[in-house]
N, C-alpha and C positions, 0 to 999 in steps of 0.2 A: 559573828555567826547569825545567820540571818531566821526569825521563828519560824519560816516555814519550812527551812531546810532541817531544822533540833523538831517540827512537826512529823515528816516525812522517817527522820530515822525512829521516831517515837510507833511511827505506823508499823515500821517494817521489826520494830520488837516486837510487836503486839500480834505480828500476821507470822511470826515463826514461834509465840506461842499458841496461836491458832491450829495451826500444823500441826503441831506437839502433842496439842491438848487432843485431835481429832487419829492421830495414833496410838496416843494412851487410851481412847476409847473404844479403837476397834481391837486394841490389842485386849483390851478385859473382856471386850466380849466374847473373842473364841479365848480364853482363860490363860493369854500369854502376859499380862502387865500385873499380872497377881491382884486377887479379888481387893475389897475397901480393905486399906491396911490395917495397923493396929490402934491408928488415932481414928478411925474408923468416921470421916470426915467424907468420904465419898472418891477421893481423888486417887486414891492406888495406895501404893505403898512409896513410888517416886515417879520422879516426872520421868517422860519419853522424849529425849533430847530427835528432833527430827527436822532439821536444817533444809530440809525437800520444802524449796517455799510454794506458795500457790503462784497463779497467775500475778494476780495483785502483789502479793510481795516480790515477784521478779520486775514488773512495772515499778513501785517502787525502788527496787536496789539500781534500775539502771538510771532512774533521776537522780539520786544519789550520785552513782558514781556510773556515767555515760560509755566512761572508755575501760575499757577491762583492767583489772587493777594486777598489782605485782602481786606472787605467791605470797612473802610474808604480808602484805595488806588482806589479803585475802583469808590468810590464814588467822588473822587479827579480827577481820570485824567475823568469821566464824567463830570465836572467842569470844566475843563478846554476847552475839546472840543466842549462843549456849547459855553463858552464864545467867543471861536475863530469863531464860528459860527455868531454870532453876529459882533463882530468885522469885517467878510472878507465883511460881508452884507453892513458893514458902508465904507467901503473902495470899496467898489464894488458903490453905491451911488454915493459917491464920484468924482468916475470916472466918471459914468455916467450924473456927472450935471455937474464936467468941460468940457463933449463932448459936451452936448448940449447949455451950455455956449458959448463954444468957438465957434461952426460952426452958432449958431444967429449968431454972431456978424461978423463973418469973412466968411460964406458961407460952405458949404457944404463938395466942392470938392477940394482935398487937390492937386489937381494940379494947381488951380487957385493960390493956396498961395504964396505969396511972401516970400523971403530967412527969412525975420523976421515972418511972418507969423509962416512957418513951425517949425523955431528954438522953438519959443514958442509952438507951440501944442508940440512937443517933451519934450522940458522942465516940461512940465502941465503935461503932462502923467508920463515923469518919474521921476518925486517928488511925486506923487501920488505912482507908482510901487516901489520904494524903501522904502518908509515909510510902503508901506505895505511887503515888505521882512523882512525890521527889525523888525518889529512886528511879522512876522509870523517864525522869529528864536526866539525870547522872548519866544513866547507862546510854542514853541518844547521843548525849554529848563523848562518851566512850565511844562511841562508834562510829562517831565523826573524827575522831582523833583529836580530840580538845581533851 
C-alpha cells in the first residue's frame, strides 16, 4: 500500500468530517443539532453524520477508486466514513475537556504557566493528537480494504 494512496484516504476522512462538522454547525444555529451538550465542550450533544462530500472530497474519492465501485463496496467505505466520523467527534471531546480541565485547575493563560505546567499541557495534547493520528491511519487503511 503505497503512502500517498493511506495519504489520500486519510484526506478523504478528514473532508467528511469537515462536512459533518459544518452541518452540525448550521444545524445549532437555527436550534436543530441541540445547543452545547451536557459535557458542555462546545461540540453539541453528537456528531451530524453527513456523508454529502464537498468538491475536494469527491476529487478525492474518484483518485481513490476511478471506476465506480459495487454496492456492497460502496456500502462499506460509507461505513467506514461514518464511523470515523464518530470517532474524530470523540477525540475532538476529548480534547476539549482536557483544555478545559487543564486551564480550571491551572488558569487560562499559558504564559502564566510554569516549565511543568507547560510540559504537561503539551504532553495532554499530544497523547490526545497521536492517538488520534493512529486512529485516523487504522481507519484509511479501513477504507482501503486492508
Amino acid at each position: 500500500m503505497s503512502e500517498d494512496r493511506i495519504r489520500l484516504a486519510e484526506d478523504l476522512l478528514k473532508e467528511a468530517v469537515y462536512q459533518s462538522r459544518a452541518r452540525q454547525a448550521a444545524g445549532a444555529a437555527i436550534g436543530t443539532a441541540g445547543e452545547s451538550g451536557s459535557s458542555g465542550c462546545g461540540l453539541g450533544e453528537s456528531p451530524e453524520a453527513s456523508l454529502a462530500l464537498s468538491e475536494r472530497g469527491k476529487e478525492i474519492l474518484h483518485k481513490l477508486w476511478p471506476r465506480e465501485t459495487a454496492p456492497t463496496e460502496a456500502a462499506r467505505i460509507r461505513s467506514v466514513l461514518d464511523r470515523w466520523i464518530s470517532r474524530q467527534d470523540s477525540f475532538d471531546r476529548k480534547r476539549n475537556h482536557f483544555l478545559r480541565d487543564f486551564r480550571r485547575e491551572n488558569g487560562f493563560d499559558r504564559r502564566q504557566y510554569s516549565p511543568a505546567q507547560a510540559r504537561a499541557f503539551e504532553k495532554g495534547l499530544d497523547r490526545i493528537n497521536a492517538e488520534m493520528c493512529d486512529r485516523l491511519r487504522e481507519s484509511a487503511l479501513k477504507l482501503l480494504g486492508d
